[in-house]
N, C-alpha and C positions, 0 to 999 in steps of 0.2 A: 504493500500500500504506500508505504514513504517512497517508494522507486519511480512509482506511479505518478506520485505529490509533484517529485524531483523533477521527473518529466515534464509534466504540465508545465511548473513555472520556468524550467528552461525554453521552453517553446514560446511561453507567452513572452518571456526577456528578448527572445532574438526577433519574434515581431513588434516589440517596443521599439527596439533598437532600429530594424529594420525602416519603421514609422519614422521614427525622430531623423536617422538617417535621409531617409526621402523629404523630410519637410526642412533639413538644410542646404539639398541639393534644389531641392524645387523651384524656390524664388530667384537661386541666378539663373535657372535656365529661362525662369519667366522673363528677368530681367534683360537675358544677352537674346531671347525673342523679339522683344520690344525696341532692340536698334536694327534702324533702319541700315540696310545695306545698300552703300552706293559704290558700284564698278566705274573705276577710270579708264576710257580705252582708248592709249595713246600712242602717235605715232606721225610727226608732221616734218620731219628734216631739217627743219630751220629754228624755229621758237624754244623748242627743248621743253615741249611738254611734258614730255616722259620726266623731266627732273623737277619741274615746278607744281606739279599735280600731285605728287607723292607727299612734297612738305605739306600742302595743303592737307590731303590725305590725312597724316599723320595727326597733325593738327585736329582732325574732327575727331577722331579716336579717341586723342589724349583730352581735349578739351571739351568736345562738346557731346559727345554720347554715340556715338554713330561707330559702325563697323564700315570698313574700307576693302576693296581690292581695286588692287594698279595693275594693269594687264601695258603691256610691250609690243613695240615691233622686236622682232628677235630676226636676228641676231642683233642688229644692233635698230638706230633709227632710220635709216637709211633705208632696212629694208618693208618693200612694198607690197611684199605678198605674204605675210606670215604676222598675224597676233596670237599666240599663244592662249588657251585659257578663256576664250571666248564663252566656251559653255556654261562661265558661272552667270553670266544676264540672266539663266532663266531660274535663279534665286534673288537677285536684284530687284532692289526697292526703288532705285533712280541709277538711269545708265549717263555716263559724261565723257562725252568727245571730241579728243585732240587731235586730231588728222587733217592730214596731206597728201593727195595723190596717192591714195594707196589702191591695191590691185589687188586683194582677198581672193582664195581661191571660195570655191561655191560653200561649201560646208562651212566656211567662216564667216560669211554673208548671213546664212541662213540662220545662227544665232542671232545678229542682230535684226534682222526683218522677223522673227520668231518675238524678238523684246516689243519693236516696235507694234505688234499687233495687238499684244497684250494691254496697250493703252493706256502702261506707267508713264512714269514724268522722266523728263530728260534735262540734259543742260548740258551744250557745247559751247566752242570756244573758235573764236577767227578763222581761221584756216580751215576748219570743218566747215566752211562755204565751198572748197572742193575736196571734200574729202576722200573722193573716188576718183580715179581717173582708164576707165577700161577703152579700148579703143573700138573703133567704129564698128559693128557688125557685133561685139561681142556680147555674147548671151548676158553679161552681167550688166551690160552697157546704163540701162537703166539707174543704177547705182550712182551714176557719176551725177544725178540729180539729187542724191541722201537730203541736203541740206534744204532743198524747196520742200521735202517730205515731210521732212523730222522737224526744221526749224522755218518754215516759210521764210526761208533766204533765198538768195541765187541760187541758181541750180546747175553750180561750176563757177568756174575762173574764165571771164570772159562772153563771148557767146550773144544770143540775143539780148540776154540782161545787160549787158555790155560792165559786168561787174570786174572793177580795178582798185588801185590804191593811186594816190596823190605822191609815192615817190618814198625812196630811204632815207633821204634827206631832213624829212619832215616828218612832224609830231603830231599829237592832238589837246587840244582844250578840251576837256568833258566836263558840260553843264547839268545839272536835272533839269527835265523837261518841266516846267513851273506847274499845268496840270494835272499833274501825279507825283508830286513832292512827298505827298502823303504816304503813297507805296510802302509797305513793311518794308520791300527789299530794299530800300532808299534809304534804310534805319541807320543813321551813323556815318550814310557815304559824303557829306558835307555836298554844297552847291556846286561845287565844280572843284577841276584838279586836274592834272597835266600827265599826259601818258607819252611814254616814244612812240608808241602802235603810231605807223601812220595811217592815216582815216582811211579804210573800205567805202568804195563807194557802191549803194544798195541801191541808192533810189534812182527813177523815181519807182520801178517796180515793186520794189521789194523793201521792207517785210507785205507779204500777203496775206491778203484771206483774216484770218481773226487776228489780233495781233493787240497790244498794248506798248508803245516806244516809250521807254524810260529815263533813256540818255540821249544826248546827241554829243555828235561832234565838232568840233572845226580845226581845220587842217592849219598847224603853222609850218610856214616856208614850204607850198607844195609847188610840186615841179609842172603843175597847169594852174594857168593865171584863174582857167573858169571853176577853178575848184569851189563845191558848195557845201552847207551841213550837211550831216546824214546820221540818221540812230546809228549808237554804237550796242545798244544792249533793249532788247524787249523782250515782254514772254506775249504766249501765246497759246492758242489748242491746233495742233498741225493737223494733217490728213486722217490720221490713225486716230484722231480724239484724244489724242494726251498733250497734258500743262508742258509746256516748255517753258525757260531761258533760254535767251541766247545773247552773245556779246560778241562781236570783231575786235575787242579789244583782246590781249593776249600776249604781248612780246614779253620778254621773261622780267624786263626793267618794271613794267604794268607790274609784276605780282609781288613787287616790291615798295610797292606803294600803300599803303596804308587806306585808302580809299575804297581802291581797287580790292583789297582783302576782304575788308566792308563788306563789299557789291556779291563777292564769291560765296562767301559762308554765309549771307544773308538768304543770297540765291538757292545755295543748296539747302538750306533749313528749308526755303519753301516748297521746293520742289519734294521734298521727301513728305510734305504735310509735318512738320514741327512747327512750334513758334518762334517766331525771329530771335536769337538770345538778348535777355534786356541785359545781362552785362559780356561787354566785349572783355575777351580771354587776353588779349592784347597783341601788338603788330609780331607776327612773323620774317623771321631769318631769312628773307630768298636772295641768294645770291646768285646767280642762276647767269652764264653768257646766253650770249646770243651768237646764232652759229651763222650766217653771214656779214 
C-alpha cells in the first residue's frame, strides 16, 4: 500500500513539475510569436544595401521588439542571379527590398510573387525602381516591372516613364509635404533635411493608382537646368492589395542621417501594424561607403 502511496505522488510530482515546466516555457514562446518578422532582401551593386539594412536590422531586434532576417546576393553583391534563402517570405510578416538589376532564376521569383499575393505589407528602397532587369522575350520579363506592382513606381530604369536621376553630382533637400505633416511615419522626421541621394525623377507618372506622397524632393546642383520636385517617399495599396512604403531615397550617406532613420523605423513599425515608438532608441552607427 505505501509502494502504491509512493507511486501516486511520484506521478502526480512529475506532472507538477511537468505543468510548472510548461507554464515557464509558455509565455516566451507567446512572446517570440508576437514579433513581427521582417525579411530584408538585398542586392543593388552600388548603394550597399546588403551592409546598411542589417544595422538597421539589428537595430529593431535589439531595440525595438521585432525578429529580423537579411537575405544576400551570394556570392557577393555583384551577383544577379542568386539570393539565397528566399523561402523564408513565406513566414514573413513585412518583406523589404534593396535591388538592382537583378536576374533571379524562376524558383527564386516564385517566392517573392508567392509573398506578394498573400497581400502583406512591404517597404522598398530607390533602386528597387528597377529591380529586375531580364531581357527581351524572357519568360520572366515581366518582373523587370516589380516596382509598378509592388510599389506603384516606375516600372524600370528609363523607358516610357522616362524614369532618371538629376546627376552624381547632386543632392537632395527633403521637405514634409505640409498636408500630411501629421502622418505617424512623419513622427520625429523634422520638416526637412539634406540627403546625397540625388533626386529620382517619378513624375509626372508615377506614384500611381492609390498612393499617399509624404516627402518631396528638390534636386541641388542637378546636371538639367529643367530639373523639378518629385516624392521621395509614399505609401500606398499596390496591385496585390497590400500597404506599402516606398522611398528613392537610399544612398548609404541617407542612412546616416538621423532623419532618414526616423523615416525607416517609423516606416517599418507601420508597415508590420505596430505603433510608431513614442521614444526614439537613438541615432544609429552607419558608416557604410558608397561603391561608385
Amino acid at each position: 500500500m505505501k509502494r502504491i502511496l509512493k507511486i501516486k505522488y511520484l506521478s502526480l510530482l512529475y506532472v507538477a513539475m511537468q505543468l510548472m515546466s510548461y507554464g515557464c516555457i509558455q509565455p516566451k514562446a507567446q512572446v517570440a510569436a508576437k514579433k513581427p518578422l521582417i525579411v530584408f532582401v538585398t542586392g543593388d551593386h552600388e548603394y550597399s544595401g546588403e551592409a546598411t539594412l542589417p544595422l538597421v536590422a539589428a537595430e529593431l531586434e535589439k531595440k525595438y521588439g521585432f525578429r529580423t532576417r537579411v537575405l544576400k546576393a551570394f556570392p557577393d553583391h555583384n551577383s544577379e542571379e542568386n539570393i539565397p534563402g528566399l523561402e523564408v517570405l513565406k513566414e514573413a510578416d513585412v518583406a523589404v527590398f534593396f535591388l538592382r538589376w537583378r536576374r533571379l532564376p524562376a524558383d527564386q521569383v516564385q517566392y517573392i510573387e508567392d509573398y506578394l499575393k498573400t497581400g502583406k505589407p512591404l517597404v522598398g528602397f530607390r533602386t528597387t525602381t528597377h529591380a529586375f532587369k531580364y531581357p527581351t522575350g524572357h519568360p520572366l520579363e515581366k518582373w523587370n516591372a516589380f516596382a509598378e506592382l509592388a510599389f506603384n513606381a516606375p516600372p524600370g530604369w528609363g523607358g516610357k516613364a522616362k524614369h532618371t536621376h538629376y546627376g552624381h553630382a547632386s543632392s537632395t533637400d527633403v521637405t514634409i509635404i505640409p498636408a500630411v505633416a501629421m502622418d505617424p511615419i512623419l513622427t520625429g522626421v523634422g520638416n526637412n533635411f539634406h540627403c546625397r541621394s540625388w533626386l529620382y525623377q517619378v513624375l509626372p507618372d508615377y506614384p500611381s493608382n492609390s498612393f499617399k506622397a509624404l516627402l518631396k524632393g528638390h534636386s541641388v546642383n542637378p546636371d538639367n537646368p529643367a530639373a523639378y520636385d518629385n516624392p521621395v517617399a509614399w505609401t500606398g495599396i499596390n496591385s496585390y492589395g497590400a500597404k506599402f512604403f516606398f522611398t528613392t531615397l537610399g544612398h548609404p550617406e541617407d542612412f546616416d542621417q538621423e532623419p532618414f532613420q526616423h523615416l525607416v523605423i517609423n516606416a517599418l513599425h507601420w508597415a508590420a501594424g505596430k505603433p510608431i515608438p513614442k521614444k526614439w532608441a537613438g541615432k544609429m552607427a552607419i558608416n557604410v561607403p558608397y561603391r561608385k
